[in-house]
FIMIVO-773821 format. One record per residue (C-alpha): residue in one letter; x, z, y. Coordinates in steps of 0.25 Angstrom, whole numbers, plus 5000, padded with zeros to 4 digits. Each point is the difference from the previous one (the first is absolute). Last residue first. Layout:
% FIMIVO-773821
aXZY
...
***
This chain:
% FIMIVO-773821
x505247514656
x498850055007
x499349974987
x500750084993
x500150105010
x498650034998
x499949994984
x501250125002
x499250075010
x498749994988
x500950044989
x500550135008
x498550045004
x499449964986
x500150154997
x499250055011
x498949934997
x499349844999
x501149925007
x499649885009
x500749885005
x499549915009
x500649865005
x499549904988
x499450124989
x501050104994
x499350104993
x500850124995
x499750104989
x500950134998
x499350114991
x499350105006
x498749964995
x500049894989
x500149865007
x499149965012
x499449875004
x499249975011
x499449855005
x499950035015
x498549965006
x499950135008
x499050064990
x501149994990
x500950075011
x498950105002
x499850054984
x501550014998
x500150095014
x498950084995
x499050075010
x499450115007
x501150084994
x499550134993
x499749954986
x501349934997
x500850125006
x500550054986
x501349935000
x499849954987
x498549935005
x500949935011
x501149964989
x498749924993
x499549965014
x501349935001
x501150005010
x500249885004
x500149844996
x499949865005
x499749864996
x499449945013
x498549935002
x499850075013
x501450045007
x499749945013
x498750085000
x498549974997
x498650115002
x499449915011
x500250095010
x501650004997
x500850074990
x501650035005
x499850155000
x499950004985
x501449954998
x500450135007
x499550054985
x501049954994
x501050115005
x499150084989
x501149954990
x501049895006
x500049915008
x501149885003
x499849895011
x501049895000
x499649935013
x499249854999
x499850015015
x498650004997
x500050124992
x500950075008
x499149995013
x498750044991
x500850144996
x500550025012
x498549995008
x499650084986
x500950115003
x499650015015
x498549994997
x500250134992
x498850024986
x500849994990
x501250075007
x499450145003
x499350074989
x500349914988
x501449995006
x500350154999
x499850004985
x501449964998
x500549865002
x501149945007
x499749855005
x501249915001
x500249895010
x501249894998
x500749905009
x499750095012
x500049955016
x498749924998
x499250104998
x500250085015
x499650134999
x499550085011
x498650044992
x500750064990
x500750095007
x501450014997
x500650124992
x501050115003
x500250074990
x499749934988
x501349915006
x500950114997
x499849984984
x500950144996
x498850084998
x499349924992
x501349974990
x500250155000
x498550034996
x500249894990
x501350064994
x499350145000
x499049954992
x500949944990
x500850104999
x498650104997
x499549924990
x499649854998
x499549985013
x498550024998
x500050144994
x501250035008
x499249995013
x500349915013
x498949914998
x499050114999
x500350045014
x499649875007
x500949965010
x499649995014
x500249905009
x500550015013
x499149955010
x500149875005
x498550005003
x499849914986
x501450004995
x501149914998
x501450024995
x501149905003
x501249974988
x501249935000
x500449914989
x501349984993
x499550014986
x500250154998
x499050025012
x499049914993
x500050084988
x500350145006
x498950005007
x499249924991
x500150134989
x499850115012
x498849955005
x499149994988
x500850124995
x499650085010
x498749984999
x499250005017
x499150105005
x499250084991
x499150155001
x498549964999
x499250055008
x498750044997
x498549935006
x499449994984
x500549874999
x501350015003
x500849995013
x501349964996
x501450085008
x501249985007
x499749875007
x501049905005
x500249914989
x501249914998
x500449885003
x501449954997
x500649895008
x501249934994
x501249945008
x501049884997
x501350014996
***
């Protein structure tokens, strides 16, 4: 079958506004769920990150308040654990875009700090694009989309149905006041027409080659919207 890149953040923190940072990295389940997707389907699976360095997972993520109890959490944690490609990523600047079928873009609130702004990323991201590559994204992974913006304020994926997380989930998660910005607020300014569904409920855009996921929860419909389309 064919093989998968999966691009992840490479930062283990987000500054805030008032100069704190942040503990994050990468959600699990935003990995964990396409992992198992694409890899149950027959596909291999590369990891990327800015640096190549190992990527951090974002302790909240592994909780049992946010895995359904404490099984479930320990099921996530073994699933992390047991992905050997998280390991020992690619950098991202080495990659070569046309050697993958698909690209997915894992969030967490590390890509807000790192990703949306890495000329690597959005050199991949704009080689995809015009290669008409399936490109999935899901929760703040959508703001690597933000890295593609040019001086005259337009990206390949101006005028694009999309989706991510929402400034209403921001606001739940209490750090709405502390970022410097919104990711809903910045993908409209982007030129992207955003949608969202009822925080942390699955919501999914498909729009010609990108595919987008609002939260974690829209992290298994948005892989299985991605391999749909693969085929």
């Amino acid at each position: 079958m064919s093989e998968i890149l999966l691009v992840l953040t490479g930062t283990d923190h987000l500054t805030l506004t008032d100069g704190t940072e942040h503990p994050t990295g990468f959600w699990a389940e935003e990995f964990t769920a396409p992992y198992q997707a694409f890899t149950e389907a027959g596909h291999r699976v590369a990891v990327a990150t800015p640096g190549g360095v190992v990527p951090t997972v974002d302790p909240v993520s592994l909780t049992p308040e946010v895995n359904g109890g404490p099984a479930g959490a320990a099921a996530t944690a073994a699933a992390v654990e047991a992905a050997a490609e998280l390991r020992n990523p690619l950098t991202l600047a080495d990659v070569d875009p046309g050697r993958y079928a698909a690209v997915f873009y894992v969030g967490g609130h590390g890509p807000l700090q790192d990703l949306a702004q890495d000329t690597d990323s959005a050199r991949l991201l704009r080689a995809v694009h015009a290669a008409g590559t399936p490109l999935g994204v899901v929760c703040h992974g959508v703001a690597a989309l933000l890295a593609t913006e040019d001086e005259d304020g337009l990206s390949p994926f101006t005028g694009y149905r999309l989706t991510g997380f929402s400034a209403a989930e921001e606001r739940q998660t209490g750090l709405a006041d502390r970022l410097p910005w919104l990711l809903e607020e910045r993908l409209v300014s982007l030129g992207g027409i955003y949608s969202a569904g009822e925080p942390w409920t699955p919501h999914v855009v498909v729009d010609r080659t990108l595919h987008t996921g609002q939260n974690p929860a829209s992290s298994a419909t948005l892989a299985a919207a991605l391999l749909k389309t693969l085929g």
